[in-house]
Structure formats: C-alpha cells, structure tokens
N, C-alpha and C positions, 0 to 999 in steps of 0.2 A: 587509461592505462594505470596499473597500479605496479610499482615496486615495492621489491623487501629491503630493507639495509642490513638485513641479517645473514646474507649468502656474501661469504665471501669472494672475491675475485671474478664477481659481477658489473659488468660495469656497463652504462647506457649512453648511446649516441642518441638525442635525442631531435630527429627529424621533423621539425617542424613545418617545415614545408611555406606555406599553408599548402600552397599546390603538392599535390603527392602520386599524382599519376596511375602510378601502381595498376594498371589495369580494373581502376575501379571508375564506377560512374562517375560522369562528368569530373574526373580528373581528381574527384574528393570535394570537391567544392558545392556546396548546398544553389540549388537549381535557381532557388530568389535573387542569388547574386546577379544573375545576367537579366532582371527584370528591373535593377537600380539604376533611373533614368543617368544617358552619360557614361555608363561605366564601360570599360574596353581592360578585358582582363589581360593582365604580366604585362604592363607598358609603365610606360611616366604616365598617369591617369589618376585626379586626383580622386574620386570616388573610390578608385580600386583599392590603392595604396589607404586610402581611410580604412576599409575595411580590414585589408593587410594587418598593418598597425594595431588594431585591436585586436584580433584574433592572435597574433605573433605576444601582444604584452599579455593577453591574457591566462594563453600556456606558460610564460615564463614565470607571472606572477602566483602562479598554481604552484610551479614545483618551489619554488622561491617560499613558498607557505609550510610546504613542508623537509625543508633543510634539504632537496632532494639533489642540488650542484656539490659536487664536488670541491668548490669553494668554500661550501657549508656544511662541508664532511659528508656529503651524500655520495651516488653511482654514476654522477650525469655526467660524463668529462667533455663532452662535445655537443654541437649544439648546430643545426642545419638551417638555414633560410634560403629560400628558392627549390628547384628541382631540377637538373638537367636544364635551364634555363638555354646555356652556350648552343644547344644541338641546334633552335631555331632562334636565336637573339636576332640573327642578319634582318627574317621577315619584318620587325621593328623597325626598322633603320635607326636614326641615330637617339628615339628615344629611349633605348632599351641600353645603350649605358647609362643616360641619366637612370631609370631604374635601378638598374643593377648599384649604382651608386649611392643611389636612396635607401632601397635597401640594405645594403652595409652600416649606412649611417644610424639607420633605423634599429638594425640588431644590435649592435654594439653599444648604442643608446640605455639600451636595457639592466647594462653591467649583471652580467651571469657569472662572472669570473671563472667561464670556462671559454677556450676555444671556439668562434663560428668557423663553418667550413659552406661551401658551395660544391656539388659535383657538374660534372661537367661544362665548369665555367674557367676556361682559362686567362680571362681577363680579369677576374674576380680582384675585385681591390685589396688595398692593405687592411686590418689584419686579416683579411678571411683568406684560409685557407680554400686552394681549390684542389679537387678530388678527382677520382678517375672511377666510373663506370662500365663493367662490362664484362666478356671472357677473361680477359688475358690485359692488364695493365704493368706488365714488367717495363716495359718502352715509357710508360709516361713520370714522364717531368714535371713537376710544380714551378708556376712565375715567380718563385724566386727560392734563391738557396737557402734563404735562412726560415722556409717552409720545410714541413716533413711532407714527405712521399706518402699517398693514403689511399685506399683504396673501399671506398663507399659501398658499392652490390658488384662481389662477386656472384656470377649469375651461376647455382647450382645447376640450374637449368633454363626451364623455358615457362611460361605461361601457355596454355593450353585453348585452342579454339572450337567451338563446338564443329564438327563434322572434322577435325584436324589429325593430325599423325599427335602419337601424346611422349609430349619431350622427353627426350634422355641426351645426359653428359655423361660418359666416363669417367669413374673416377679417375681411372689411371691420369684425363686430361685437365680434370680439376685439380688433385694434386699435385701437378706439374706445373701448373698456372701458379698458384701460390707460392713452390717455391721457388718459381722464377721469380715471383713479384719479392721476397725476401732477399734473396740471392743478389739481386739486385740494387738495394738500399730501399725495399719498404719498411714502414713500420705500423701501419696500421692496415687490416685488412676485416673486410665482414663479406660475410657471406648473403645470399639474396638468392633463397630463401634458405635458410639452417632446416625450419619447420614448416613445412606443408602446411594450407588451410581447405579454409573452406567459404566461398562468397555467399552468405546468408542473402535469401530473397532477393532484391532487385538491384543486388549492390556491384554488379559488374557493371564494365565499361569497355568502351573501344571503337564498335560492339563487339557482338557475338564472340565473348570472353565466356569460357564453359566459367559453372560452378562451381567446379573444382580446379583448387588454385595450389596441386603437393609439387610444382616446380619441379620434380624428382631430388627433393632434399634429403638429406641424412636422414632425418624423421620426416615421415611422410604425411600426408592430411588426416593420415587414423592417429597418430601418435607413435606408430611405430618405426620402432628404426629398419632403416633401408641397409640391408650388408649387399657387397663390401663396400657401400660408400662411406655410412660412420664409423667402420672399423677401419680404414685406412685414413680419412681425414684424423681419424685419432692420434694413429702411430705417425703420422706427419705432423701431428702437433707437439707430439712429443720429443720428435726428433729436433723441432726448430727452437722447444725450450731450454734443449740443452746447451744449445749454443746462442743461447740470449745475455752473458756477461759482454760477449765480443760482438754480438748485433748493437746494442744501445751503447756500445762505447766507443767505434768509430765507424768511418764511411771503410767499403770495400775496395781491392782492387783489382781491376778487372782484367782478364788476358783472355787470348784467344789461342792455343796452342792447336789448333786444324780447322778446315772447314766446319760450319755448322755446331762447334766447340767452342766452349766457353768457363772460363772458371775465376771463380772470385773468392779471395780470401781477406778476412775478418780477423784483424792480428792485433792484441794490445798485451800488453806484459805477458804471464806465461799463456796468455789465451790465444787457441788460434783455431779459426774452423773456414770450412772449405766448402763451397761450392759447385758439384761437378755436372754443367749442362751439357746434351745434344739435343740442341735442337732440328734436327734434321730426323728423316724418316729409316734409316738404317741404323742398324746397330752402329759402333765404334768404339775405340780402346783409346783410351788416353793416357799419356803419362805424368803426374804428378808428383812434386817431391820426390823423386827417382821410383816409386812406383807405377805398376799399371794397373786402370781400373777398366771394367768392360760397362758401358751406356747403351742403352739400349736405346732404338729411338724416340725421341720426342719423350727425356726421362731428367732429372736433374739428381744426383747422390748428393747426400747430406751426410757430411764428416765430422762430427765437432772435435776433433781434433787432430783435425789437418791427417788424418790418417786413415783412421778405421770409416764404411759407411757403416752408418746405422740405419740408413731407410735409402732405397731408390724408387722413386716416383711410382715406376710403370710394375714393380714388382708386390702385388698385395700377398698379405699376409693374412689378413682377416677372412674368417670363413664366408663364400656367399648364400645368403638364404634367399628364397621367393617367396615374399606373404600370399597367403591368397584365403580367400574366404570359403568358407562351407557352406554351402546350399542347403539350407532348412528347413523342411514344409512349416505353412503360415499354421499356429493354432488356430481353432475357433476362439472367438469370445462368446463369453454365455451368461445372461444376466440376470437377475435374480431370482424370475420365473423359470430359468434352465432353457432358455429360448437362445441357440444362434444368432450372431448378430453378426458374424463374419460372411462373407461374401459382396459384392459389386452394387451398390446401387448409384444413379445417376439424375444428374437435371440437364435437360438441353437449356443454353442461350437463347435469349430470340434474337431471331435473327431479323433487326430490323431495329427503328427508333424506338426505344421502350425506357427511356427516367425522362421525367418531368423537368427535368436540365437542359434539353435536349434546343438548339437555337440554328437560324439559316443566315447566312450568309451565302454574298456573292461571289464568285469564283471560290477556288480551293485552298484550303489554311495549311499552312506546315505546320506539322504535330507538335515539336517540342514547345514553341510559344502557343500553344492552344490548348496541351495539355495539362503544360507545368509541369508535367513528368508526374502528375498524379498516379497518373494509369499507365503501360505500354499500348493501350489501346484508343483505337478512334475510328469513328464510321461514319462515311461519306455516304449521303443519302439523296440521291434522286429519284423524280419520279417525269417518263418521259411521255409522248402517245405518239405512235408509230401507225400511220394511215394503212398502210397492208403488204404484208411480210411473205405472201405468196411470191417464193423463186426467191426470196433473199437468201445470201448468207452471212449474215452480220457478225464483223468480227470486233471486239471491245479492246482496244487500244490502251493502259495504263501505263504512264512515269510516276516514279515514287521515286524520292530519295534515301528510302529504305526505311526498314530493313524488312519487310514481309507485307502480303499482302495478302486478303482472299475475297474473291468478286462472288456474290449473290445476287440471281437475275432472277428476279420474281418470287424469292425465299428459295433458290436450291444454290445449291455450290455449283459457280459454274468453270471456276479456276481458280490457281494460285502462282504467288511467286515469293522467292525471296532470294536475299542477298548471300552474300560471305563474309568473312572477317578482310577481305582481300580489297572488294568492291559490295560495299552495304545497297548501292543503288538496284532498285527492280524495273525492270522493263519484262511486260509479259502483251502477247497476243492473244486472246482468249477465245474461240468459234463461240458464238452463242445460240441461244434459240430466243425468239421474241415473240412476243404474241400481238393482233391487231386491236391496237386501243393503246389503253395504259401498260406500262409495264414498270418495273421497280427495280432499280440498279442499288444495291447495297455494297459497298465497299469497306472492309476492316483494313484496316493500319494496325503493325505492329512494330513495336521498338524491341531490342534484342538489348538492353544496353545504349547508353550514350556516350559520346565520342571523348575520351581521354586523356589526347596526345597529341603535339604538333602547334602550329604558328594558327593563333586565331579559335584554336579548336571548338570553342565554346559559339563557335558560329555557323557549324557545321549544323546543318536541319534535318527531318525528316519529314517522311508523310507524303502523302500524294500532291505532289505538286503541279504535275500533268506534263504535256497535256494528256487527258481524256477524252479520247474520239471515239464513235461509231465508224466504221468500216463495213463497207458490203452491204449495204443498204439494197432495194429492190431496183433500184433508180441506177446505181455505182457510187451515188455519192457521198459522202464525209463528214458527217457533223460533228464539230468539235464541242464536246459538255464542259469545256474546263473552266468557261464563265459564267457556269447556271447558276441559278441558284439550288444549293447543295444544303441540307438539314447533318449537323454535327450532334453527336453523341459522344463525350468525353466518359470512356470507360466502360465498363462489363454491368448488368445489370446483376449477374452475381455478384460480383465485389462490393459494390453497394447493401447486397442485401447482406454481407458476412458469409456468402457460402463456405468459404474456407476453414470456418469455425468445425462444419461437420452438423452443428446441432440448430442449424434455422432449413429450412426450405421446402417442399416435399418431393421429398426422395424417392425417385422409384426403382423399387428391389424389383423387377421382373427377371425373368432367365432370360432375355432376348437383350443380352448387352451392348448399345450401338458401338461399330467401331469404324475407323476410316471415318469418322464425322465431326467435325471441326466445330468447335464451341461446343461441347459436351462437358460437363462438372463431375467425375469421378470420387466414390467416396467406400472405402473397407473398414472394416476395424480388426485388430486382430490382433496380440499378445507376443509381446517383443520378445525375442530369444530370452532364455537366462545367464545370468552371468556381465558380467562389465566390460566384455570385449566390443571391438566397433562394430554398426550395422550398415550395412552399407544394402539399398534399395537397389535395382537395377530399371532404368526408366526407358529400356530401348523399348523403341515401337509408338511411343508416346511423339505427337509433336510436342511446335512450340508451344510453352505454357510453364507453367509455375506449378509445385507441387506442395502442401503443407504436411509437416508432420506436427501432431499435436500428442501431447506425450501427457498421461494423467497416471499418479502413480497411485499405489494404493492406499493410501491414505487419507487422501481427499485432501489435502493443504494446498496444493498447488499442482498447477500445471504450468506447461512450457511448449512453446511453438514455434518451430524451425520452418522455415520456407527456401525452396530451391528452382533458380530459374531453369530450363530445359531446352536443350536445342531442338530444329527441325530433326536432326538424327537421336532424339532421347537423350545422347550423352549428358550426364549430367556428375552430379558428386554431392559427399554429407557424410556428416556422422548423426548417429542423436543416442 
C-alpha cells in the first residue's frame, strides 16, 4: 500500500488483519501456512500465533519507518488486529479467548500510539476497541462506555457470485443507515466498499466469488462514479458536517414521540441539531419544537439547527445517470509485413497424463494438499479392462468436494458437474459407453477459488474424494474405483508450457474454431480502443477458465499482464 501525507483530511484505518476474508482466497493467507507441521489457524496455537506475530510486527514496523502513525504525524489513526473473529469464536471453545487475549497483548505490545480496534468481537479486551460490521449498526453498543461507537464495513452492497443476481443497495437505504448510525451516537463510520474492484487472476475465494468485486459502490470497479449513489452519500456528508461542533461534543438525547418515531438532539451552548427518524414503512408527520415535519418512510431528516432540514435520507437530489459501455468492432492488427494477425487461433489440451511430474498413488487425493494451490487443476487417471460390454449400460458414479468436474472416457467428454457458491460439492451420474478390453477414465478437478470464511475454514478440501463406482455393469454389478490405483497430474500442460504468454506454442489459425469443447487455449490479438476510458471484455459463452490480457504498448519498454478467473456462466469482470 502506499500513502501520501500530502492530501489533507485523509486519514487511514489500517486493517491488519493478518486474517482478512474479504472474499479473497484462502481468507488472504498464503497457502504454505496450513503445510506448518502443528499449526491450527485463529486458535491458542503456538505455530499460528508465531507466525501472527511476525507478520503483525512486520507491517507495523514498515509504517513505523516511514512516520506513517499518527503518533508520528502521519494518516494512520487506527489500527485492526483479528477479522470478525466473534462471528465463529464459539467453534473454538475456550481457547479462542485465550487467543483473543494474546492477541491484544500481542498488538498493544507493538506501541503504534494509535488506537487497536476488533470488529465483531464483543468480548474484545481492554484497550481494544470493538466494532460493528454490516447493513445497519445504529443498535450496536461497544463493551464499554468509556469506548466510542464505530462502525468498521458499512456494506455498500454485496459481493457478487458467478451465475448470481449482481448486488444492489439503495441509496435511499444506505443513507439512512448512516444517519441512524450518527443520530444515534456514532462517531466513526467506513464504508465497504467506497470503490469497486477488481480480483486479478486467482485471487478470489469462498468459492466461486466472480471477478468482479464493484460491491455497487459510489465509484464503481471502472473508476467511475455510480449517480445517485455518490451524489447523495455526498449531500449526506455534508449535511452531518454541519452539525459536527454538537456531534463531538456531547452524547444525544433520545425520545420517541409515535410509533416507529424517533428523534434525538445534540445541544451544547448555542449548538443544537436534530435528528428526525421513521423508521417504519409509511409516511408520518411529526412534531418537533412546536413544528411539523413530514418523514417519509424508513427516512431520518438532518436539522443542524434544531429547525430547518437540510437533507432527508429518502429524498435525492443528485442527478441519476446509467454508465454503460459502447460496443466497438475489434481492429485488426497488422504487422510489419501488412499481414493480419487478428482473428481466433487455438491449442487443445491433452486430454490425458502428459508432464513428466505426473505420480500414482493409491485411492484418491484431495486437491488442495496435492496441489498446493499451484494450479486449479488436477487429473485423476485410470485405466480399467472390462471383459464384455454387450447389453451393458454403465453408468460412472463421482463425489467431489468441489468445485467442478469433467469426466473423459477413452479421450471424449463424457460429462460434467459443478458446484455453486451455495454448496461447492459435485455429485454427478454420468451414462457411459465402454469398450471390451481396456478403457481409460480421465477425470479433471477443478477449483473455483478456495474457501475464505467460517470456524476451521482452512480445512475445508476439494477434489474428488469419491466414492467412484461403475454402475450398470453387463452382470448389474458395482465396482467401486475409489481405492485403485489412480496416476495424478498437478496442473494444465499449457500453464507449464506459458501458453498464456500468447507467444510459445503452435497455434492454430484454421477457420474451423472448436467450440463446446472443454480444455481448448484461445488466443486473438487486436488494438485496444483509443482513448483512456475503461475496457471492459464480455466473457459470456466461455466456461470455467481464466482469461490473460497482455497489453504491449508502442514503444517497446514494457508490457503488462492482467488475468481474470471466469465462471461456468462466462460472467466475469476487469479493466486493462
């Protein structure tokens, strides 16, 4: 991360974590950790907490280098250790207050001379503050009064699943959320997300997190702003500036004058400002200071002076716009000879055991300790002989723990499966056809993301774990393959080779473009719009797979390469 100390009225919470969730893989945490004989991650564990501790002093000692705390006249005023810890601390039983305990000791140790905080940890020890995550935190209380009220990810919106409905918040409801949470007695509030991204290459988690991560924030994952959500979080910020002499200078007090009504005023010498809620779903009129105001529902008015509104929640002011993109035709490129070079060319996969890597073992391995997360991929390889298939009709039986699958019976495709963001697990029935003698069951594994949330999560697997039976046999009966001996392939033998790069392989340009065929390597070239506005590719049609952009400008100095993972439904997201 880099800060400026030149932008005034900037100022950084800086989330340490180490755990950080976020819908990124394996929760943020580098995959070697769960291969540290012993370790058991977010417990009393003394391997974990070693490496905790180092990585926690480490970032400290960084900003610490460059005067970056606000102790040291820097932007840092807060400082975070843990992540949502409270949501599953139970699953721990009672080591997970010694943790949490350790932890404190651990941060505090550090002396940042700013504030630590925890979110939702309400057991959080002295001094740490504990926080509130989520829609609507006007209800929550800090373990003790002489803590402020804080609010850590207000959630702009949602995170986004591949094959999913793609989030939206109202503003109308976000700004009402806030300034209940003000209204209220908060005093610190962030938003989650402000700015839309983007999950370069394999860096989702869950699974099946799209790669586009714009939350429906104010600014979006192009950089542009979203109206009327940034024009109204605006005029709502403006509003609660005004009455920030009478916020920071005493506690509210709070009445109820009707149902689903609520009003709190902020009064120290000649300051006085006013909070006017309905929370309920109907309009209502209230009367305050012997006037009346009309609420509309589920709205809070903002008076800084106990009289006039200057903003009601549910009423925008700010114009709405809809971004949307222009559909372009692709240029050709054309090289130095005046030869086209745009158009489709492709390499198939083999489908089958092909690097020199390649090792057997007995019964079936779960992917993520097999793979090391190298690759999303892994192929399960038997080879079986079937005495005579006359009047069979055999059907291939697979359990996977997810997240996809696709069975090759003799080099064709002869099914698939995959999971959801819901349940990652595949169970698929497959009809086959088998031939008399030998025959060759190829199995691909695929990962969509690894698991980044919850009690234990770092122990959650994938991969075919079975069982794997024959069904339908000429006979009726059942052979279970799940403790044969199975030949492993960790990975794609294009990824090995750098197909991604564009410039190793041989590519073939024919007109006859395979499509519908799974483990195909696509490759175009062809001259980016003009101008500095975002691109945005559109990946529907495509399965699961990953897509590179590699960008070379004209000058020859450099280039740059973006990668984007892609759901079974295409959706996917990027700028470049």
């Amino acid at each position: 991360m880099r800060f400026s100390r030149g932008l005034p009225g900037l100022y950084v919470h800086l989330r340490i974590g180490p755990y950080a969730c976020a819908e990124w893989n394996y929760g943020g945490f580098p995959l070697w950790l769960h291969f540290i004989p012993g370790i058991k991650f977010r417990t009393d564990n003394e391997p974990f907490k070693a490496e905790m501790k180092r990585f926690t002093a480490k970032i400290v000692d960084l900003m610490k280098q460059e005067n970056l705390y606000a102790s040291q006249g820097g932007p840092i005023i807060l400082s975070q250790i843990e992540n949502e810890y409270g949501n599953i601390d139970k699953s721990y039983g009672p080591a997970a207050k010694t943790y949490i305990n350790w932890a404190t000791s651990m941060a505090t140790s550090l002396d940042t001379g700013v504030p630590w905080v925890m979110c939702q940890q309400a057991n959080a020890p002295d001094p740490i503050i504990n926080t509130c995550n989520g829609f609507y935190c006007d209800q929550f209380t800090p373990n003790s009064n002489q803590k402020p009220k804080m609010w850590t990810e207000n959630w702009t919106g949602c995170f986004l699943a591949f094959g999913g409905a793609v989030p939206y918040r109202p503003v109308e409801d976000l700004a009402f959320a806030v300034a209940r949470f003000f209204q209220r007695g908060g005093t610190f509030q962030n938003y989650y997300m402000y700015h839309g991204g983007t999950n370069f290459g394999r860096t989702t988690g869950r699974p099946f997190i799209s790669t586009s991560y714009d939350y429906d924030a104010p600014i979006d994952e192009y950089g542009i702003i979203r109206q009327p959500k940034w024009g109204h979080l605006k005029d709502l910020h403006k509003a609660i500036k005004l009455c920030e002499e009478a916020l920071i200078a005493t506690d509210p007090t709070i009445s109820s004058p009707g149902p689903n009504l609520e009003t709190s005023v902020y009064k120290t010498g000649s300051a006085c400002v006013a909070f006017l809620a309905n929370t309920g779903t109907n309009d209502a009129t209230v009367t305050f200071n012997g006037n009346s105001y009309h609420l509309p529902g589920w709205s809070v008015s903002i008076l800084p002076d106990c009289k006039s509104v200057v903003l009601n929640t549910a009423k925008i002011n700010s114009a709405s716009t809809i971004s949307s993109f222009a559909t372009e035709s692709v240029k050709e490129e054309v090289d130095s000879l005046g030869s086209s070079s745009s158009g489709w060319s492709w390499i198939s996969e083999p489908v089958d055991i092909s690097k020199d890597d390649a090792f057997t073992k007995s019964g079936l391995l779960e992917q993520i300790n097999t793979t090391a997360d190298r690759s999303d991929y892994l192929w399960y390889s038997l080879c079986i002989d079937v005495e005579d298939t006359a009047g069979a009709q055999p059907v291939l039986h697979i359990e996977s723990l997810g997240h996809a699958l696709h069975a090759f019976i003799n080099g064709k495709l002869a099914g698939s499966g995959v999971g959801n963001s819901g349940n990652a697990k595949v169970k698929v029935d497959i009809p086959i056809t088998l031939v008399s003698g030998k025959n060759k069951i190829d199995l691909l594994s695929l990962t969509v993301g690894l698991q980044n949330y919850g009690a234990f999560y770092d122990l959650v697997g994938a991969g075919i774990t079975g069982p794997v039976t024959l069904k339908g046999l000429r006979n009726g009966s059942t052979v279970d393959l799940s403790s044969q001996q199975w030949t492993y392939q960790i990975g794609l033998q294009g990824e090995d080779l750098g197909l991604s790069s564009g410039s190793v392989g041989q590519w073939n340009s024919q007109s006859n473009l395979p499509t519908n065929q799974p483990l195909t390597w696509y490759k175009t070239n062809f001259i980016a719009p003009s101008g500095s506005n975002p691109v945005a590719i559109d990946f529907t049609g495509l399965g699961k797979g990953e897509a590179w952009g590699l960008e070379s400008p004209a000058d020859g100095r450099r280039s740059s390469e973006s990668s984007y993972r892609i759901g079974d439904n295409g959706t996917s997201g990027g700028t470049n």
